[in-house]
N, C-alpha and C positions, 0 to 999 in steps of 0.2 A: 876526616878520619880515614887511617888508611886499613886493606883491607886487615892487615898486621892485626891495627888495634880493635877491629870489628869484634864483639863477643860474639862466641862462638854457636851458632845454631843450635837449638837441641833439638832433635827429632820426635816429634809426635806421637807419643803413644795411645792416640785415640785410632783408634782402629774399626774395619766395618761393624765392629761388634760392642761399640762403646769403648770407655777407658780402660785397657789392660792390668791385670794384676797378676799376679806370680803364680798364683792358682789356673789362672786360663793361658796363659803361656804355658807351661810346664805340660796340661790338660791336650791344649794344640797341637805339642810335639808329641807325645804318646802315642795322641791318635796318627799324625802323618806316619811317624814307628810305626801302629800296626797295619797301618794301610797298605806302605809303601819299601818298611825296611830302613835300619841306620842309617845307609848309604844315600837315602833320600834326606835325609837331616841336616839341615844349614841352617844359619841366621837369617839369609837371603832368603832362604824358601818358609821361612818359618813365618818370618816380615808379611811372607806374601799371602800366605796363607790366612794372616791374620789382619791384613789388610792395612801393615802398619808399614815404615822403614826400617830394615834389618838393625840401624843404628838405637832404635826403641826401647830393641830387646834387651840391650845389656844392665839395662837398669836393674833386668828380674834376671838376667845371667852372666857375669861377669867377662864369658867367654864360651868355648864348647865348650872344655872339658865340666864347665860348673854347668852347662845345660845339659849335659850327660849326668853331671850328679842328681841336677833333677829330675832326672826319670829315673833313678834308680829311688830319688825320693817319692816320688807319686807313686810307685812300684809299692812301697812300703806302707805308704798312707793309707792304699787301697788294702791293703793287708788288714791294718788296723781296724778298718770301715768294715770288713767282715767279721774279722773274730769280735765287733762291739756288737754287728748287727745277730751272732748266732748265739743261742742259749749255750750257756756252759754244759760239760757232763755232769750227765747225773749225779753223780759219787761227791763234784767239789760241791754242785748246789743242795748237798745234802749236809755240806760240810766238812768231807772228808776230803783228806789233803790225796786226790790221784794223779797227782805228778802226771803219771803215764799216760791216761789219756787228755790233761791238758797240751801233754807235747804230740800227741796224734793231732788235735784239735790246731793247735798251730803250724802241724807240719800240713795238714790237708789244706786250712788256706792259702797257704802259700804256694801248696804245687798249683790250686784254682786260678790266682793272682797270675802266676808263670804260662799257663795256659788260657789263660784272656790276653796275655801281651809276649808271645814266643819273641816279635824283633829285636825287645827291650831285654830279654834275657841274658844275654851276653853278658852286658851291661852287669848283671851282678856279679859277674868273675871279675873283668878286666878294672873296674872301679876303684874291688876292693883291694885290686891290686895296687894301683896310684894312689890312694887316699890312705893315708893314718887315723887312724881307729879315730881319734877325737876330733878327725875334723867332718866327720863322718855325717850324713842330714841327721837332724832329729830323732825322723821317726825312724832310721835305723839302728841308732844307740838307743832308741826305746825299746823295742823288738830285741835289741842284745840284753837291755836289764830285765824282760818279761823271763825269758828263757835261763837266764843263770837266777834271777831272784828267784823262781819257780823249781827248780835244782836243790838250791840251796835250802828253799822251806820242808826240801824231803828229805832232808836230813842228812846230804852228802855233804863231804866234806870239800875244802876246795881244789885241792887236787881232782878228785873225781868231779867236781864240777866241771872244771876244765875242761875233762877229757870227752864228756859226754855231750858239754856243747858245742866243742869239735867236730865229733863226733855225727853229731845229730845234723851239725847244720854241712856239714859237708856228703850227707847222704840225700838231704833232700834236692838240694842244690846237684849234684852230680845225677840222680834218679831224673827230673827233669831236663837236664842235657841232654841225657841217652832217648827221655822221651821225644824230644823235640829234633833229633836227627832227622835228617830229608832220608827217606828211604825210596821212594817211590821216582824211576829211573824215568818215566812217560806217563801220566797220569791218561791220556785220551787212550791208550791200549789195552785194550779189552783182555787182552792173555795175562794169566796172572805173570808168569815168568816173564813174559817178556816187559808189562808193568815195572817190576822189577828190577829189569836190567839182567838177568840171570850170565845171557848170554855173553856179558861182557867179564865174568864172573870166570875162571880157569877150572872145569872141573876135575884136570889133575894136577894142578898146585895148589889149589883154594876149597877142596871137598864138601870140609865141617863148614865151612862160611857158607858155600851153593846153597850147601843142603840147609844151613838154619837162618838164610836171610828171608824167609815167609813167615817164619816165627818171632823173628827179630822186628820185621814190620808191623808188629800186635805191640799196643799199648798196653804195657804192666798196666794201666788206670792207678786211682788210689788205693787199688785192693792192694797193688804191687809195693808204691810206696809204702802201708801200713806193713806188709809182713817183713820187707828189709828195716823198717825203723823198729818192730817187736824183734828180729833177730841182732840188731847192734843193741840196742838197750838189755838183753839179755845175756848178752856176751860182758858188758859194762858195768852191770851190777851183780854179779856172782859173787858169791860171795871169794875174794882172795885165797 
């Protein structure tokens, strides 16, 4: 037999951790994300990591871009696993349909989810940029029918649905950006300014910036998020 007609090897996907599945793949890379940052991300290092041959992995990832899609999927699952694991508001477990703070409820864990995994963030811009809507994981078309079904059961119409899960999901998603910015110029410098970077800062071309990058360095938290999400949702349902 020549090497021509030899069938072709398949590479092992028993790994130091037992047989591989798509849950501990996907699980793997998250983690080397938050440990190490995108840029540490390969099939190579992923392989190694998990004690397998980088050729393993494609079973559970087609390629990067589809092991990119899944961490933006485990992004979203973990979402899920929160809002099933917290009690509802008051108001819906009492029966009452409050829209408003189911979507506070959804928007907190998801800024939670963004700040357990800041490397993987990216990851929710740039994705949803490559990917059309329906080929989109699972649980991210699940999370898109939570948020418009939930819209819809308050009585808006589809237009206004539209706009407010626009809206909404391009406020939380942006709020977390801004939070997750590096601001911190020397983290071992004891001076706050020069911490900072102040000094590298023009204080007569760049003023308003000098002066409000110590302010700027302060996490809105979720208090921030909640009060920009009650300000666009109030702007949104006025009445016309």
């Amino acid at each position: 037999m020549t090497e021509e007609e030899r069938p072709a090897r398949r590479a092992s996907d028993r790994g130091r951790y037992g047989r591989l599945s798509r849950e501990r793949v996907l699980a793997s890379a998250l983690e080397l994300v938050d440990q190490e940052g995108l840029s540490a991300l390969s099939m190579r290092r992923l392989g190694s990591e998990l004690g397998v041959e980088a050729m393993a992995l494609y079973r559970y990832a087609a390629s990067k871009d589809a092991l990119l899609d899944g961490l933006v999927e485990a992004l979203y699952l973990e979402l899920e696993e929160r809002l099933e694991a917290e009690p509802e508001p008051e108001a819906a477990a009492a029966g009452e349909a409050d829209w408003r703070a189911q979507l506070h409820r959804i928007a907190r864990a998801a800024y939670e989810v963004c700040l357990a995994h800041p490397g993987a963030v990216p990851l929710l811009a740039t994705r949803m940029l490559a990917v059309p809507l329906a080929r989109r994981p699972g649980a991210v078309l699940r999370n898109h029918e939570r948020v418009l079904a939930l819209l819809r059961a308050a009585g808006f119409d589809e237009a206004r649905t539209s706009a407010l899960f626009r809206a909404s999901s391009a406020w939380v998603l942006g709020y977390v950006s801004v939070e997750l910015q590096p601001m911190v110029d020397d983290p071992d410098e004891p001076d706050p300014a020069f911490r900072l970077g102040l000094h590298h800062l023009s204080s007569r071309e760049l003023p308003t910036l000098r002066e409000s990058v110590p302010s700027l360095a302060e996490r809105g938290g979720p208090e921030g998020l909640a009060a920009g999400l009650d300000a666009l949702l109030d702007r949104f349902t006025r009445p016309d």
